[in-house]
N, C-alpha and C positions, 0 to 999 in steps of 0.2 A: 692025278688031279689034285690040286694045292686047296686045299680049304681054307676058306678067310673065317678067321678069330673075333668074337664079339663080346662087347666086353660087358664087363661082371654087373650085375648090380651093385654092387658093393662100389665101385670106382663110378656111375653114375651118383649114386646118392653124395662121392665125395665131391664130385666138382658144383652140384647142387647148392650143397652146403659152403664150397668154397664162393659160390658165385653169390649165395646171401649173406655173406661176410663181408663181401666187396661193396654189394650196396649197403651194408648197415654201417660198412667203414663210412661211404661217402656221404652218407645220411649225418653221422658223429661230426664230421667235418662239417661239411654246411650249417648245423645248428648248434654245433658245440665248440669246436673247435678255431675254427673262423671268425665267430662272432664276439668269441673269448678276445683272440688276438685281437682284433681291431677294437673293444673296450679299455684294452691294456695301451695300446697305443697312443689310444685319445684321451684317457683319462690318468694315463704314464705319461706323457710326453706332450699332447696337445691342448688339453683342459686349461683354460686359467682360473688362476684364485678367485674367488669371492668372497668379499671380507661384509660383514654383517655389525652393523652400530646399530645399539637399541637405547633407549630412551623410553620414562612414564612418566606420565602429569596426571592431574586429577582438575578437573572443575568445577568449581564449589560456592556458593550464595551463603549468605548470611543469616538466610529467613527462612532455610526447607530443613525441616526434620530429618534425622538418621536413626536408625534402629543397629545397625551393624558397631563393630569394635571401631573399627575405623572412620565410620561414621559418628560413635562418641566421641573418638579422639578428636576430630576437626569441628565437634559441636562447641568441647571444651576451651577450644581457643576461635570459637564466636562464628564460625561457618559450618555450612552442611554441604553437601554435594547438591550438582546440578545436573543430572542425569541425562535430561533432553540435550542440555547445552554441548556434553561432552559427545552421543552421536553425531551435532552438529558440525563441531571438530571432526568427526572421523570421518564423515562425508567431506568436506572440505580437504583433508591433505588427501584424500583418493582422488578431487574432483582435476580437471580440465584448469581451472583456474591458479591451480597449487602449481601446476607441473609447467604452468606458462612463466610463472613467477621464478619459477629454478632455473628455466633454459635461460630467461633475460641474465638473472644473479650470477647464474654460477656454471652455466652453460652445458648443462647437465645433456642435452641432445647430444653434445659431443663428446662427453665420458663417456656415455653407453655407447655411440657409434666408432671405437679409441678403435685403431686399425691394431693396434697389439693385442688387441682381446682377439680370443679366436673367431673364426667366422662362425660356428654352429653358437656361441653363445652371444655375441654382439649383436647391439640394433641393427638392423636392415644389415645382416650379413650372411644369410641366405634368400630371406624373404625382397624384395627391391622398394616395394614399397615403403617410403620413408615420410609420408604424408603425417603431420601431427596427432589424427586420429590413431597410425599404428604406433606412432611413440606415447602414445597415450595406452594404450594397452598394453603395451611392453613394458612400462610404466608401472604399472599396475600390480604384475607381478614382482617387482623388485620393491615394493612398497607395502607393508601390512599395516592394519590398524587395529587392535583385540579391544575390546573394552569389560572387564568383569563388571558385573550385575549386580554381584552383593556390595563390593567396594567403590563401582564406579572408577576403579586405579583404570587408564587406558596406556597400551606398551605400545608404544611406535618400534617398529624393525626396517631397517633399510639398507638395503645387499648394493656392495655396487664394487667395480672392480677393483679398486685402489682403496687402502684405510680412509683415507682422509677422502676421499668423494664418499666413500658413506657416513662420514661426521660431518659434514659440511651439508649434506643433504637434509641428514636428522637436523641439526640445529637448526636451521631456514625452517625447515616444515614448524619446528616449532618456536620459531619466531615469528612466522607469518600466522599460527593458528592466533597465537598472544594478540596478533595486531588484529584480529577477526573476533574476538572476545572483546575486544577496546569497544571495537565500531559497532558488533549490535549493544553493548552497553551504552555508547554515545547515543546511536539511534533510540533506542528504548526510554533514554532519560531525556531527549529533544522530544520525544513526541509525548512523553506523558507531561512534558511541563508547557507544551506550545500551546493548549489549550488552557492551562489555569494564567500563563501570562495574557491571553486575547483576554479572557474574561478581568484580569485585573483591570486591563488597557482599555477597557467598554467601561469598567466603573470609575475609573481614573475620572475619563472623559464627561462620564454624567454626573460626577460629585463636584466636578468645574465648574459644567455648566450650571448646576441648581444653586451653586455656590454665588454666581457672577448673579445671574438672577434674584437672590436674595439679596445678595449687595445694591445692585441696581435702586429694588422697589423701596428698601431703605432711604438710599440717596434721594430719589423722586417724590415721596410722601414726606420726609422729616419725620421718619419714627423708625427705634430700635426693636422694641417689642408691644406691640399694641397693645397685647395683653396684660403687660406690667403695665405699663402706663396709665393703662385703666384703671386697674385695680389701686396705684397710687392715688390717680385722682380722686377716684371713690372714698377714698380713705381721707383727701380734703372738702370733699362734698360735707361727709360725715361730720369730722372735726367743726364747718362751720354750720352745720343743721346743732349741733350743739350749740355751738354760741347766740346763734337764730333763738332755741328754746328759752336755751339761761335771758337772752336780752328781751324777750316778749313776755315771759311770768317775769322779770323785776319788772316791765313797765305794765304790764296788770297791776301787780300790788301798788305802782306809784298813782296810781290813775284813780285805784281804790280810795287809798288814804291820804292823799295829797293832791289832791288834782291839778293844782296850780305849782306844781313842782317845777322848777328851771330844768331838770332831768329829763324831763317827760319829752319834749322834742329832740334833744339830741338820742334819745333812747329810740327813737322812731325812725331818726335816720339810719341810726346803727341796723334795725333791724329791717328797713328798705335795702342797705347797701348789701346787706347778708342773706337778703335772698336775689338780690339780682347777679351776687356772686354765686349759688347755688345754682341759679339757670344756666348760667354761662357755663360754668364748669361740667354740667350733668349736659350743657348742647355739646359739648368737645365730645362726649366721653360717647353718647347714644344720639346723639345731631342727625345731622343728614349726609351729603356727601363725604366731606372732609371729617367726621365722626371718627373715633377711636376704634367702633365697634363696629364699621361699614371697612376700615382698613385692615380688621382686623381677621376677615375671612379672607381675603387675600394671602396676608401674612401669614397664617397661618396655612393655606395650601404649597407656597410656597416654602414653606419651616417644614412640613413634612417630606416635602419632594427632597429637601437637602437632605432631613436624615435619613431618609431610609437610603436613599445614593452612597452616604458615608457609612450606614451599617452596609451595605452590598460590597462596596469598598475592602471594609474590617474584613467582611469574609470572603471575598475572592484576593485578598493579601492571605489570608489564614492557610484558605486552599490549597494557593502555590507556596506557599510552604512547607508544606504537607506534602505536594506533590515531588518539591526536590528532596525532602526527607525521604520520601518511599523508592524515587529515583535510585538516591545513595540507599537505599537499603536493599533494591533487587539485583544491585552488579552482581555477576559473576564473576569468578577472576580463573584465569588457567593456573595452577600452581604447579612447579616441576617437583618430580618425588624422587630420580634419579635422572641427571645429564648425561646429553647423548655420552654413549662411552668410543673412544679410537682404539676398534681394533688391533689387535698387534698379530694374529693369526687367519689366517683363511677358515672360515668354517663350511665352507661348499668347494669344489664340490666332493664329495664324500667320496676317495679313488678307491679304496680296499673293497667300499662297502657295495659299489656299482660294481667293482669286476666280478667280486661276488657274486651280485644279484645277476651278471650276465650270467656267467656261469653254471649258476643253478637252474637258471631259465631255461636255456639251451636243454639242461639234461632232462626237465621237465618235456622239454617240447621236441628231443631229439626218444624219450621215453613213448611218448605216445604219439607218434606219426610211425616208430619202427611197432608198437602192437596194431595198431590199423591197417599197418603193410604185412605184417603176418598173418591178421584173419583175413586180408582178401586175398594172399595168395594160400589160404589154406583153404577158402571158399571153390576158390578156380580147382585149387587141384581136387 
């Protein structure tokens, strides 16, 4: 009778062992070895360059304090930074409006969509959607804007496949920011002057008119100033109330001592005529209608209506004055602190440093999927 052979413990525990060799083989491969290769691949052979132009400006007024070094330096030469203004810039070259201005210029939709750039890195060259909103986020990332806090310095960076598309890109962004400083400074100094020119242009108007009206009631009465007038006449009323005096005490003392003096009537008439000149003169001056001192409340409302029109005048000229002096005193300006620079190297994407990181990854992650596959086949068994 032939007896059949069974075999050893020893020769089961090795094919055991051989058999979780094979899976920790095929495990290394999948997440180590594989993923190794096809990073070497893509980033050996199918990756393109991305060349990287950076550029800083600073925006800065003439009227805002600084406490920083850099902040004295631009005090010393009569500006300070404009801290809100340069956020404004940096929302602006991020915004929808910048990246509309590039595709017209420079046609920036078709540098990133460039059929020689590879497909995982070029616009719409995995994704299909090429609608403006995804070139606007794609956008996005090939565009950084940093701005420091203490200095206010903002760094523009701008990655794009070719040198000269990402000089061309920086310089536009910061040509167009320049032209975006221009116009809220134009805005800002149209609108604080459009109301002190309305109010000149109202006193213009009413200094005319009280003007044309004072000239008028002149021309239609026959008087310059009522008030002088009077006060000259008065001043003849006077002068002949004296000769009135002087010629009535000599013709008392002639009447006294000579009665029959040849003097004595012609003295009488002298002092008939010198008071009917005194009535006459004192009816002009305090009369009735036609009166000195009946035209003289008119003229006088009318004399004040002109001046005070010509001081409103004085100070809404003053005003705008003032207000295009404060105008030129609140610009901003964008000022460059280094030009965009043209690349001469690729600084993306980084091939040693990504195989690397594939590589490492994997062993991480080919590390703990083989202990997870060991305690559950140590659990089973």
């Amino acid at each position: 009778m032939q007896s059949t052979s069974l075999p050893s413990p020893s020769t089961n525990a090795l094919k055991r062992l051989k058999t979780r060799v094979s899976r920790i083989d095929r495990l290394f491969w999948l997440t180590v070895v594989i993923p190794t290769a096809i990073s070497i691949m893509y980033f050996g052979f199918v990756a393109t360059d991305v060349y990287t132009s950076e550029s800083s400006f600073v925006v800065r007024s003439p009227e805002r304090p600084m406490t920083s070094p850099l902040g004295a330096l631009l005090k010393g030469s009569g500006f300070s930074r404009a801290q809100d203004d340069s956020y404004t810039v940096h929302e602006y070259v991020l915004s929808r409006d910048a990246l509309r201005v590039l595709v017209q210029s420079i046609a920036l939709d078709k540098a990133f969509a460039n059929p020689d750039v590879d497909r995982f890195s070029r616009f719409a060259g995995l994704d299909p959607d090429k609608s403006f909103e995804a070139l606007h986020r794609y956008y996005q990332k090939k565009v950084s804007v940093l701005t420091d806090s203490t200095s206010s310095i903002t760094s523009l960076s701008v990655k794009a496949f070719t040198a000269r598309d990402a000089l061309n890109v920086n310089t536009e962004l910061l040509k167009q920011s320049e032209t975006l400083v221009n116009r809220m400074n134009e805005r800002g100094r149209r609108d604080l002057i459009h109301y002190s020119q309305a109010e000149v242009d109202l006193a213009q108007q009413k200094a005319k008119v009280t003007g044309l009206a004072l000239a008028d009631y002149r021309n239609r009465q026959g008087v310059v100033d009522p008030e002088r007038q009077a006060t000259a006449k008065l001043l003849q009323v006077a002068k002949v109330q004296d000769d009135l005096i002087a010629t009535t005490t000599q013709l008392v003392l002639l009447k006294a001592s000579t009665p029959k003096n040849p003097q004595i009537p012609i003295l009488q008439l002298r002092a008939t005529t010198l008071e009917q000149e005194i009535k006459r003169e004192t009816a002009n001056v305090t009369g009735g209608q036609t009166s000195l001192a009946n035209k003289a409340s008119d003229y006088q409302r009318l004399a004040i209506d002109a001046e005070f029109a010509n001081k409103q005048l004085v100070s809404a000229l003053t005003s705008l004055e003032m207000a295009r002096s404060e105008a030129l005193r609140q610009q901003v300006y964008l000022e460059r602190v280094t030009q965009p620079s043209l690349p001469d190297v690729a600084q993306d994407p980084k091939r040693v440093r990504s195989i690397l990181a594939t590589f490492l990854m994997g062993l991480v992650v080919w590390g703990v999927l083989s202990m997870l596959i060991a305690g559950v086949k140590e659990h089973q068994s």
